[in-house]
VOMIRO-170332 format. One record per residue (C-alpha): x, y, z; residue number from 1. Coordinates in pm, 1 decimal. Layout:
N
<r east="X" north="Y" up="Z" nr="NUM"/>
...
//
This chain:
266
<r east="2813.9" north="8474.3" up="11967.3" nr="1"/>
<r east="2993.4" north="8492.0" up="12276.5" nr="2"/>
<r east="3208.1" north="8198.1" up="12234.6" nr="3"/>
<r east="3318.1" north="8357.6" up="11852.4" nr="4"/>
<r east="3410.2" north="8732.0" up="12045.3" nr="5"/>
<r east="3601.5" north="8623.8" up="12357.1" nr="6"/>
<r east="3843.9" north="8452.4" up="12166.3" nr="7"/>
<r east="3909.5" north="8712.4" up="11849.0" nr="8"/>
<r east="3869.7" north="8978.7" up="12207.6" nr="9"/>
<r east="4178.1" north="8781.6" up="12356.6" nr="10"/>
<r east="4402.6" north="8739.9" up="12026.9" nr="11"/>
<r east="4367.7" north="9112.1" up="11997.8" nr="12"/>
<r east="4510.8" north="9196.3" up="12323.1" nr="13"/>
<r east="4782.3" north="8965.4" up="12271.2" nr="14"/>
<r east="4920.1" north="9103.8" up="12009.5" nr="15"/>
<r east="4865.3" north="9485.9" up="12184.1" nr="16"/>
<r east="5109.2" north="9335.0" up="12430.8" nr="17"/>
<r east="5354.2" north="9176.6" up="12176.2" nr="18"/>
<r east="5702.1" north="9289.3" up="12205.8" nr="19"/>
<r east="5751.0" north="9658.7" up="11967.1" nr="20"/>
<r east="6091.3" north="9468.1" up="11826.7" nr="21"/>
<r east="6241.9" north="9632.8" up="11523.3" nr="22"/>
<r east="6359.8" north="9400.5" up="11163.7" nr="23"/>
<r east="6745.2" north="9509.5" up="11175.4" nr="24"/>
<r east="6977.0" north="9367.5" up="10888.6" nr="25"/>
<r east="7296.3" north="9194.9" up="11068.0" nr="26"/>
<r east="7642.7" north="9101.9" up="10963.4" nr="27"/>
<r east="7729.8" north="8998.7" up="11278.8" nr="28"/>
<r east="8169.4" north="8852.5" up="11330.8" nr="29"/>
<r east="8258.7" north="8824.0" up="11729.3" nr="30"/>
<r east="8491.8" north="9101.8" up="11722.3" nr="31"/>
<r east="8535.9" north="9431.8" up="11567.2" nr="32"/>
<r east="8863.8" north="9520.6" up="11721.5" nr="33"/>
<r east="9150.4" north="9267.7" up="11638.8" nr="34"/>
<r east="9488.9" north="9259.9" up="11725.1" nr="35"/>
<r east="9627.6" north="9121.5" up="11380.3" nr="36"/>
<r east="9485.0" north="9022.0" up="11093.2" nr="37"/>
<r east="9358.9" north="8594.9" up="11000.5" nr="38"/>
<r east="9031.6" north="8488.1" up="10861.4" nr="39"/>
<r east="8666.8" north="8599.7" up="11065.8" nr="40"/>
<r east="8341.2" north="8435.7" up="10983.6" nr="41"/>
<r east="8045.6" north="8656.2" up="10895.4" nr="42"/>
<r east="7676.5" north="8613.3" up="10906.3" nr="43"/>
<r east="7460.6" north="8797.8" up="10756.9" nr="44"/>
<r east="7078.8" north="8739.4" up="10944.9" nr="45"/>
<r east="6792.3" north="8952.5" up="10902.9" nr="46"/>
<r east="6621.0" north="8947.3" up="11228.5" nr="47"/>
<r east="6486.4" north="9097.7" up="11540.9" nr="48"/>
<r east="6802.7" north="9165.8" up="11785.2" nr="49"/>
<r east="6664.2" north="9159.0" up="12095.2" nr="50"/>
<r east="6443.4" north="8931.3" up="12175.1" nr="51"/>
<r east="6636.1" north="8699.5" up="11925.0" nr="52"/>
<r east="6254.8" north="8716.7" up="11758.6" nr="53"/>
<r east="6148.1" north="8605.7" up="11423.8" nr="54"/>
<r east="6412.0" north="8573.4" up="11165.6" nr="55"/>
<r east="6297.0" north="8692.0" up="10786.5" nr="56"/>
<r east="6364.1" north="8487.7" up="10464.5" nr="57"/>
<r east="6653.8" north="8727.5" up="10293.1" nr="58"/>
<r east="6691.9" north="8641.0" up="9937.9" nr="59"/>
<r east="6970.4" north="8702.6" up="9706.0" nr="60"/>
<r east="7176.3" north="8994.8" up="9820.6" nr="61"/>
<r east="7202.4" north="9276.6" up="9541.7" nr="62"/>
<r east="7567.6" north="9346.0" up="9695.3" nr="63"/>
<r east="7822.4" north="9268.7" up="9986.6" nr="64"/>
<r east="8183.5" north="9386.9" up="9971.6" nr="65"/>
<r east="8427.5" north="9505.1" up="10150.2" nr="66"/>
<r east="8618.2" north="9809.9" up="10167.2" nr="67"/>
<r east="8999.7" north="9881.5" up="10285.5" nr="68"/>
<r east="9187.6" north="10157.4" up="10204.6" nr="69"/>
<r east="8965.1" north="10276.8" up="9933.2" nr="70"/>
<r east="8953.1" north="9990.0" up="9784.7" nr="71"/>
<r east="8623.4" north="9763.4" up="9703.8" nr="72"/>
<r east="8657.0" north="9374.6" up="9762.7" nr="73"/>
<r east="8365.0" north="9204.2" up="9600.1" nr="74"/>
<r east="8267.6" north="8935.0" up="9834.1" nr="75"/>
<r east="7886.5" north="8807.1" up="9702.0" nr="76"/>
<r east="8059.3" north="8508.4" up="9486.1" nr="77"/>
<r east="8173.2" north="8370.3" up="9882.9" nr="78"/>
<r east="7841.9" north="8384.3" up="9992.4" nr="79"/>
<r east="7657.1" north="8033.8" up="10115.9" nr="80"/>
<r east="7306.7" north="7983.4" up="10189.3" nr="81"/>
<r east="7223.5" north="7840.1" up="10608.8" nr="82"/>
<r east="6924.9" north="7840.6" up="10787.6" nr="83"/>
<r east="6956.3" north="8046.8" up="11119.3" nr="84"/>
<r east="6741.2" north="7949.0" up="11418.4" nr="85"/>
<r east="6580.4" north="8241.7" up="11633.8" nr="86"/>
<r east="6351.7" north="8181.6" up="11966.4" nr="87"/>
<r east="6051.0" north="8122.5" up="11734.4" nr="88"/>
<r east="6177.2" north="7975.3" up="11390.1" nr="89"/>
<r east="6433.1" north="7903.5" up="11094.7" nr="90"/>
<r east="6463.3" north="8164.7" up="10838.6" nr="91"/>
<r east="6705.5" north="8152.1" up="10510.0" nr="92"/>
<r east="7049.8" north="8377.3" up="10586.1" nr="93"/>
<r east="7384.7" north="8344.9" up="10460.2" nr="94"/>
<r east="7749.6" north="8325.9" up="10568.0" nr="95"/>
<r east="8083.6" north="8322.0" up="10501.0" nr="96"/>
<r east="8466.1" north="8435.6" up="10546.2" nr="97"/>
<r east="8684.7" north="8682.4" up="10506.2" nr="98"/>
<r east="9094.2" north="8666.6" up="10543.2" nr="99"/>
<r east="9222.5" north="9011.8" up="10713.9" nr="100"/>
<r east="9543.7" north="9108.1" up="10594.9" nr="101"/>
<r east="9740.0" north="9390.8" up="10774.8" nr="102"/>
<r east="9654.0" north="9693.6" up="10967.3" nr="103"/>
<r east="9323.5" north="9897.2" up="10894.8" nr="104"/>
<r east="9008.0" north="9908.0" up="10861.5" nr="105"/>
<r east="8734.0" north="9661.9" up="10669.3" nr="106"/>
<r east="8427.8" north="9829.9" up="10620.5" nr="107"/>
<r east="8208.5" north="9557.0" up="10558.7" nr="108"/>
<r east="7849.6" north="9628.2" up="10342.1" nr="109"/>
<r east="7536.7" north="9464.8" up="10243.7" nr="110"/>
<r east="7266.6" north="9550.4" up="9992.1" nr="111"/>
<r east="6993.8" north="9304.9" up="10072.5" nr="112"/>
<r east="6755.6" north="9209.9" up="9798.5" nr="113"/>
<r east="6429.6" north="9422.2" up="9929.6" nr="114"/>
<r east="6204.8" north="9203.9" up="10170.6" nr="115"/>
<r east="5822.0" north="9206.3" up="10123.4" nr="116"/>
<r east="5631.7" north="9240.2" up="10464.8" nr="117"/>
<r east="5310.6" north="9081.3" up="10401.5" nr="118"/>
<r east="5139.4" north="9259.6" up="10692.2" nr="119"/>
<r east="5235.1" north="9572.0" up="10562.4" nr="120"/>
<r east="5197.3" north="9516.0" up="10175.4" nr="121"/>
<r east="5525.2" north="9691.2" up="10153.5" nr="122"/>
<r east="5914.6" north="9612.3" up="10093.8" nr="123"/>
<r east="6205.4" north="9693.9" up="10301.0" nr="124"/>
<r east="6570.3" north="9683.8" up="10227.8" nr="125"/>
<r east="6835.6" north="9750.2" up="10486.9" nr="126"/>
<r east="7169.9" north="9867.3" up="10418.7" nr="127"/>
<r east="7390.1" north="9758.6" up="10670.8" nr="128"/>
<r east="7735.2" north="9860.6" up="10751.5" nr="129"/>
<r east="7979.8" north="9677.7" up="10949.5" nr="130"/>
<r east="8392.0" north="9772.6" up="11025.0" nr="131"/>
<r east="8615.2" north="9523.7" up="11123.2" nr="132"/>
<r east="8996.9" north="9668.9" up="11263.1" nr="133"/>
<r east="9292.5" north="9472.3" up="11286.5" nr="134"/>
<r east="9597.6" north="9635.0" up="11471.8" nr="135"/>
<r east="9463.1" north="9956.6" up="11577.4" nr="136"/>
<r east="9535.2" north="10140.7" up="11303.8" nr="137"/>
<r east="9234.4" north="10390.9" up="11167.2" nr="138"/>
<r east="9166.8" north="10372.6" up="10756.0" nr="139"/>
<r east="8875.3" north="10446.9" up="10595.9" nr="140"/>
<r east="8602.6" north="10437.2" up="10920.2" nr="141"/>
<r east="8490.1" north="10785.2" up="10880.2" nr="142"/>
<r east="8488.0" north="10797.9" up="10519.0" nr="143"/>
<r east="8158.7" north="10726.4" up="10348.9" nr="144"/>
<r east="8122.2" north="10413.2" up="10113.4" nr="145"/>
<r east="7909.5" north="10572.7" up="9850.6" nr="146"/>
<r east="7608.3" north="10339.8" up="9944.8" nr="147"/>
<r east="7249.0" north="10464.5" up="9821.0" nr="148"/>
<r east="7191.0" north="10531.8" up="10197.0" nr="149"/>
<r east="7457.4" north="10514.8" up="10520.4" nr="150"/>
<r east="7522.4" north="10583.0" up="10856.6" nr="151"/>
<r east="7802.3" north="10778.7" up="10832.2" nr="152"/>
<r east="8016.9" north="10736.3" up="11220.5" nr="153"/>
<r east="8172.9" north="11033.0" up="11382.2" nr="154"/>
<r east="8305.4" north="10769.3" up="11634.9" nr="155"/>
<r east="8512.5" north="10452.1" up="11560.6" nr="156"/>
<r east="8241.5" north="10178.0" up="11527.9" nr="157"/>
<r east="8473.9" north="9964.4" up="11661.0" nr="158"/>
<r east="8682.0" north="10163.5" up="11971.7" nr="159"/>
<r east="8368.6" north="10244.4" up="12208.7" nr="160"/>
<r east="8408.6" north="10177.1" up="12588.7" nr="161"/>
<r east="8069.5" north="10124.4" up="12734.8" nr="162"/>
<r east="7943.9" north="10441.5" up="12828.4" nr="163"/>
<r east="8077.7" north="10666.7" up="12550.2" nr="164"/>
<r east="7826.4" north="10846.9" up="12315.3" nr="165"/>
<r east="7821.7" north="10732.3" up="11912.0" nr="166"/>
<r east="7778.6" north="10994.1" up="11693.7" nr="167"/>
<r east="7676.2" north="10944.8" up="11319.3" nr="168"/>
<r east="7567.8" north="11105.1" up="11061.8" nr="169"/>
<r east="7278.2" north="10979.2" up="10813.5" nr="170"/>
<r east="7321.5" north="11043.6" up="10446.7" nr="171"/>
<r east="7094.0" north="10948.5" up="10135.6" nr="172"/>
<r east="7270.6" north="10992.6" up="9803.3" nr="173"/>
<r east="7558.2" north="11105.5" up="9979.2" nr="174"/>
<r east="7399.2" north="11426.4" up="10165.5" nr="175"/>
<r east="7278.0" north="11403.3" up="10454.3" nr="176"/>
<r east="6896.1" north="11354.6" up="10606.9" nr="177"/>
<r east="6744.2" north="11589.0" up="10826.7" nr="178"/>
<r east="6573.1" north="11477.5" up="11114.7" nr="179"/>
<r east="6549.8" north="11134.6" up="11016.8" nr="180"/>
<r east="6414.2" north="10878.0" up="11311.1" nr="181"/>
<r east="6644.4" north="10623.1" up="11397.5" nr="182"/>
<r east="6570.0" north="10290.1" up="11577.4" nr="183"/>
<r east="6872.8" north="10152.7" up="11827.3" nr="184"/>
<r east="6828.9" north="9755.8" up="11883.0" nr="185"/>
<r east="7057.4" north="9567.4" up="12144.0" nr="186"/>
<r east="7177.0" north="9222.3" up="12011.6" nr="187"/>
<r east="7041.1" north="9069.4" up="12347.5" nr="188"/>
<r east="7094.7" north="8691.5" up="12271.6" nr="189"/>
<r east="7467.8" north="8591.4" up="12229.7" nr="190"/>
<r east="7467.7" north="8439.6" up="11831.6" nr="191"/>
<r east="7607.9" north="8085.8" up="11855.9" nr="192"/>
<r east="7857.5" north="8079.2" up="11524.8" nr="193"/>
<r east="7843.7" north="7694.1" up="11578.6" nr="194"/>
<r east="7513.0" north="7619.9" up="11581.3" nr="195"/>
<r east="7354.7" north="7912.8" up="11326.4" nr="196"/>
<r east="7159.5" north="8047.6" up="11634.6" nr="197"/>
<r east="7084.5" north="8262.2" up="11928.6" nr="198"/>
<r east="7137.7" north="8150.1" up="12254.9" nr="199"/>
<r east="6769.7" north="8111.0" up="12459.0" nr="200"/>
<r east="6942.9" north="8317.4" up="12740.7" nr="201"/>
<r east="6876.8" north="8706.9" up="12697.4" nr="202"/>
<r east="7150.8" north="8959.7" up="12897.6" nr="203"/>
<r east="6907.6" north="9198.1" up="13021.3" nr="204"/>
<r east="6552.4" north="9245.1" up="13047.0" nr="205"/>
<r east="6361.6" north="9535.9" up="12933.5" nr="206"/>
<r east="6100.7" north="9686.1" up="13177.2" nr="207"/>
<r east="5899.5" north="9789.7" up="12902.9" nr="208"/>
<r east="5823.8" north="9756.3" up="12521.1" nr="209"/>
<r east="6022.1" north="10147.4" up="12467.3" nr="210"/>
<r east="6326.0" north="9986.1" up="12606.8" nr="211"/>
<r east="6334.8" north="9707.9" up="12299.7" nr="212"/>
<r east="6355.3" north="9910.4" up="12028.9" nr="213"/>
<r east="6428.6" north="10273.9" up="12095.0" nr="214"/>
<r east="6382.0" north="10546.6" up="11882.9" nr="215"/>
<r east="6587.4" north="10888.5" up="11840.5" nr="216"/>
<r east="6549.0" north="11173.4" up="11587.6" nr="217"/>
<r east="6882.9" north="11309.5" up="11372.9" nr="218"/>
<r east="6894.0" north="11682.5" up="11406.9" nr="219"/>
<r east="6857.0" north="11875.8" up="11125.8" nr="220"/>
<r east="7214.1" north="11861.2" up="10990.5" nr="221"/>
<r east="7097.8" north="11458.2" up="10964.7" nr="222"/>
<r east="7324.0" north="11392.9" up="11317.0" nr="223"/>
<r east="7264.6" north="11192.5" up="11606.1" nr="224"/>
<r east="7407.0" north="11072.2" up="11879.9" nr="225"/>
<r east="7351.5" north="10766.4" up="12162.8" nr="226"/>
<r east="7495.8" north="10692.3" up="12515.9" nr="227"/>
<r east="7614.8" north="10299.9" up="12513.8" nr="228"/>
<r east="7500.2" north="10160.2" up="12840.7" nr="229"/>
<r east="7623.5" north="9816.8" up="12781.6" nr="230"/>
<r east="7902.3" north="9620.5" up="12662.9" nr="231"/>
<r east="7832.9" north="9434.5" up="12319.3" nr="232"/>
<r east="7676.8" north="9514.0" up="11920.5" nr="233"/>
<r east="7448.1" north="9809.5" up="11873.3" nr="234"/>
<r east="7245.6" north="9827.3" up="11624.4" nr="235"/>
<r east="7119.2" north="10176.0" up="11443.7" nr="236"/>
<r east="6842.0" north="10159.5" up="11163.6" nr="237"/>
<r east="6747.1" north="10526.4" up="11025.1" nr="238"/>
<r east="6420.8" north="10462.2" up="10888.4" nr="239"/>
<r east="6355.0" north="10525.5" up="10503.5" nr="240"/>
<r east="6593.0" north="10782.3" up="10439.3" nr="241"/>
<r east="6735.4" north="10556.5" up="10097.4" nr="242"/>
<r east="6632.3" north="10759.8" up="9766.9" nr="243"/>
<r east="6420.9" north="10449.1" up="9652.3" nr="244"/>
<r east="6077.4" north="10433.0" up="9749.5" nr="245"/>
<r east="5891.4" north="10210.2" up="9566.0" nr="246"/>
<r east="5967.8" north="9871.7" up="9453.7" nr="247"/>
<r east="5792.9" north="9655.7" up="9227.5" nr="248"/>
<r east="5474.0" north="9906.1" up="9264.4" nr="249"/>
<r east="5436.6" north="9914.2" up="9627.7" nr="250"/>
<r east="5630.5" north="10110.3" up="9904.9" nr="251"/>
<r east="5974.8" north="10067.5" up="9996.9" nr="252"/>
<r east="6136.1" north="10198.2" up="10303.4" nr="253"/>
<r east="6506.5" north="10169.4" up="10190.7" nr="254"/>
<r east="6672.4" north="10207.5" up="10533.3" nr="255"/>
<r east="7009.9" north="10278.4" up="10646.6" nr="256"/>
<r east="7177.1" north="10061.5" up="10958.2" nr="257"/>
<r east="7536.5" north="10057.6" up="11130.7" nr="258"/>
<r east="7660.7" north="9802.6" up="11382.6" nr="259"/>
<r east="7884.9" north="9908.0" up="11652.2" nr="260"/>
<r east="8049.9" north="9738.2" up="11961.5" nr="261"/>
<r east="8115.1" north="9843.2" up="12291.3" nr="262"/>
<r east="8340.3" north="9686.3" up="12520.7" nr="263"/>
<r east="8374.9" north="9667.1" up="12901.5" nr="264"/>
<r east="8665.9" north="9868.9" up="13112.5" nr="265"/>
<r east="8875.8" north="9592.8" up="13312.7" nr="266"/>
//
């Protein structure tokens, strides 16, 4: 008997100490900021940020566009299946490209097909916002997209020094979510564009499982706002605040996310 209980006794604690990391929908491009326009790649990864952890299967998106100026850019015919390699395995993701033209801003925007999470018998579907400048001149960044759920920015995604505070704003169905809980996620392993995978190095080292995936609270006008500590992408996932929530009979947490970059003073 004891030979059958240390080993389910030891399994147990391992996973008590596993890592808390957070799924977080990516569109991930090098650069948010540009100083003229030409064509970016994109990749669009569903995966844990960072510890560059398990990547999910994501299956046909529902949507991805692109907004400029008001205008909607339908971008899911230019999608292409890859596999994209995280510290523990392959999972299905897709990329692409995307020619800038001009000054402004490209708000970039995914609706994933939902994902079912076998451990917790339940779907989620992250909508994930990305904005792209070219030349420094502001367009539509603070103007909501009209997505089921956002992150609506009080801050330029895009313009943050490390150190400054982004501000956003969460809305479902256009109004806004009080007190919704929001998970932050560093991306901690640099993506390799080349090779459809995260580097093994990590940039920094958390001290404790709270420092992986960090959780704030919206006020109740559905704001929040975050300190940057370090240069690179943020992510921000507020936690089924999407007006769906169920899908195919079982829950769905319909989630909203934002990337931002920060970039060191020099």
């Amino acid at each position: 008997m004891k030979r059958v209980i240390l080993p389910v006794f030891v399994l147990l604690m391992l996973s008590m100490a596993a890592p808390a990391a957070a799924h977080f929908q990516m569109i991930y491009t090098p650069e948010s900021a540009l100083p003229k326009g030409g064509e970016i790649a994109l990749d669009l990864v569903f995966t844990h940020p960072f510890e560059a952890g398990h990547t999910m299967d994501m299956g046909q998106p529902e949507q991805f566009f692109v907004v400029r100026k008001g205008k909607k850019i339908d971008l899911l015919p230019t999608l292409k299946p890859m596999v994209w390699t995280s510290q523990t395995n392959g999972g299905a993701a897709y990329e692409t490209t995307f020619k800038l033209r001009g000054m402004g801003d490209n708000i970039f925007c995914l609706i994933p097909s939902p994902y079912f999470e076998k451990e917790e018998d339940s779907f989620i579907q992250q909508i994930t916002k990305m904005t792209v400048n070219t030349g420094g001149f502001p367009t539509d960044w603070d103007a909501p997209v009209g997505l089921p759920t956002e992150i609506l920015p009080l801050d330029k995604p895009y313009g943050l020094w490390t150190g400054n505070v982004f501000r956003g704003i969460v809305l479902s169905n256009g109004k806004p979510v009080p007190n919704a809980e929001i998970e932050v996620e560093y991306l901690n392993h640099a993506p390799l564009a080349d090779k459809n995978a995260f580097a093994k190095a990590a940039a920094v080292e958390a001290p404790q499982d709270a420092f992986v995936t960090m959780t704030i609270r919206a006020n109740p006008a559905g704001e929040f706002a975050f300190g940057i500590p370090r240069a690179g992408w943020w992510g921000f996932c507020a936690l089924g605040v999407g007006p769906a929530k169920t899908f195919e009979g079982k829950t769905l947490s319909q989630d909203a996310v934002i990337w931002v970059q920060a970039r060191d003073m020099k």
